[in-house]
C-alpha positions as CSV (number, residue, x, y, z in Angstrom):
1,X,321.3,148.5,98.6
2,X,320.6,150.2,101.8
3,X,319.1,148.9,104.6
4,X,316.1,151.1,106.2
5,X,315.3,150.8,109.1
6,X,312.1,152.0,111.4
7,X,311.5,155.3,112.1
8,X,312.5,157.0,115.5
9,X,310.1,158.1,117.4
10,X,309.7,161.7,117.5
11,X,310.4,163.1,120.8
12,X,308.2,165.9,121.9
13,X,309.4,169.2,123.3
14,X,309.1,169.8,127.4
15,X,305.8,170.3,128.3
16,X,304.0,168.9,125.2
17,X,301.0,167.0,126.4
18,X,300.0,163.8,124.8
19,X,296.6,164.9,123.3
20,X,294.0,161.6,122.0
21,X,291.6,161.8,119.7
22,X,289.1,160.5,122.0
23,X,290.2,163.9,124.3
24,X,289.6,166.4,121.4
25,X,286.4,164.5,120.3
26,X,285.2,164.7,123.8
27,X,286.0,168.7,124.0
28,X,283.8,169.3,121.0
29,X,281.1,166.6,122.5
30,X,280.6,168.8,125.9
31,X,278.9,171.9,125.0
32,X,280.5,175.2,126.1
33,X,279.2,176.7,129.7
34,X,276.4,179.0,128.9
35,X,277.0,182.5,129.8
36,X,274.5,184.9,130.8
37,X,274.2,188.3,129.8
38,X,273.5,191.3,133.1
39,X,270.0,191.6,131.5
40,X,269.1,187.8,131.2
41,X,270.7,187.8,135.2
42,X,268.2,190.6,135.7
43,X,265.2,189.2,134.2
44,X,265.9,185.7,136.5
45,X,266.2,187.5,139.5
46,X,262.7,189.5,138.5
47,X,261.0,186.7,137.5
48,X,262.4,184.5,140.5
49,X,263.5,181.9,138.0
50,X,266.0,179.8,139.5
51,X,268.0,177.2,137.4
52,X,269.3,174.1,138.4
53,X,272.9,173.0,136.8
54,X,271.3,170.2,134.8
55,X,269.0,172.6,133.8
56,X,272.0,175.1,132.7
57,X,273.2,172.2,130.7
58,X,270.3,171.3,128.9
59,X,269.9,175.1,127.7
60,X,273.6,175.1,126.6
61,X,273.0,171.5,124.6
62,X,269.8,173.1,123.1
63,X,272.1,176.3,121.6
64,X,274.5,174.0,120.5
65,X,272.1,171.9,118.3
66,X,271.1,175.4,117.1
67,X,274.2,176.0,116.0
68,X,274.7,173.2,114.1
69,X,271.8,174.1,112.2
70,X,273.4,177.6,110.9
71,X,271.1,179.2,113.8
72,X,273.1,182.9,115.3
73,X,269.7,183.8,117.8
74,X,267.5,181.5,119.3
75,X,264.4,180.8,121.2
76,X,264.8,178.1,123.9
77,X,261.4,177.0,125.2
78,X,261.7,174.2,128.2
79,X,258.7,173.6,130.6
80,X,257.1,177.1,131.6
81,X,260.1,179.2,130.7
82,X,261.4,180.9,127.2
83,X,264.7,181.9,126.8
84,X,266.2,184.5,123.9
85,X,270.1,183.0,123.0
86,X,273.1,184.5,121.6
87,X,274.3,181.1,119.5
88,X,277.4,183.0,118.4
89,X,278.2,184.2,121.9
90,X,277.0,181.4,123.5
91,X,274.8,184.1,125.8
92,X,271.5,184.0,127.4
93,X,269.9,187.0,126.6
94,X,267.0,187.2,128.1
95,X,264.6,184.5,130.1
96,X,260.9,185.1,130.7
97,X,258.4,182.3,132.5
98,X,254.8,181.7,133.5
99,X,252.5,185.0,133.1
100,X,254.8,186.5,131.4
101,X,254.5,184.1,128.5
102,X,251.0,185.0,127.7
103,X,250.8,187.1,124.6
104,X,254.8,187.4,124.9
105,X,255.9,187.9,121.2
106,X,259.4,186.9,120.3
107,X,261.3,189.1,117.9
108,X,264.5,189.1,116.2
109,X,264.9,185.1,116.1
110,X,266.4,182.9,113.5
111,X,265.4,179.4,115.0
112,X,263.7,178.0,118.3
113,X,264.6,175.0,120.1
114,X,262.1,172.7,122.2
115,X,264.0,171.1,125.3
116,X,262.3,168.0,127.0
């Protein structure tokens, strides 16, 4: 009978990084920078709506729940301000605040997402 013994290790090319789960998991975790589009950079500079990175990333947390939910365009309402989003694309369309939201009706929206 022939003795067996443990495997080798198996040796990695150059270059190859070691990769953890933990790594990968966190990549998917952190949600994807949000990107606006030149008409949602229009609209903010308009409508002198200035966002703050924490505010950036609660926006890009909200589309990413929305996208687990099947969502593609969404409605992103946090404090006075309304933002149209691109799920797919991972875009801010467009961004409207204060005055503006009086009477403002939303069209062309699968899902809206309320951000605390």
């Amino acid at each position: 009978m022939a003795k067996t013994s443990p495997q080798a290790a198996q040796q990695k090319p150059d270059g190859a990084k070691d990769v953890s789960f933990a790594d990968i998991l966190q990549q998917k975790l952190v949600p994807q920078t949000v990107k606006f589009s030149a008409h949602a950079l229009q609209r903010l500079q308009e409508r002198e709506i200035e966002l703050k990175p924490h505010e950036v990333e609660k926006l890009a947390e909200a589309m990413q729940k929305a996208g687990q939910k099947g969502a593609r365009s969404t409605l992103l309402l946090y404090q006075d301000m309304a933002f149209i989003a691109s799920v797919k694309n991972n875009t801010i369309i467009t961004a409207v605040n204060g005055e503006n939201l009086k009477d403002h009706v939303f069209t062309n929206i699968d899902s809206a997402v309320l951000i605390k």
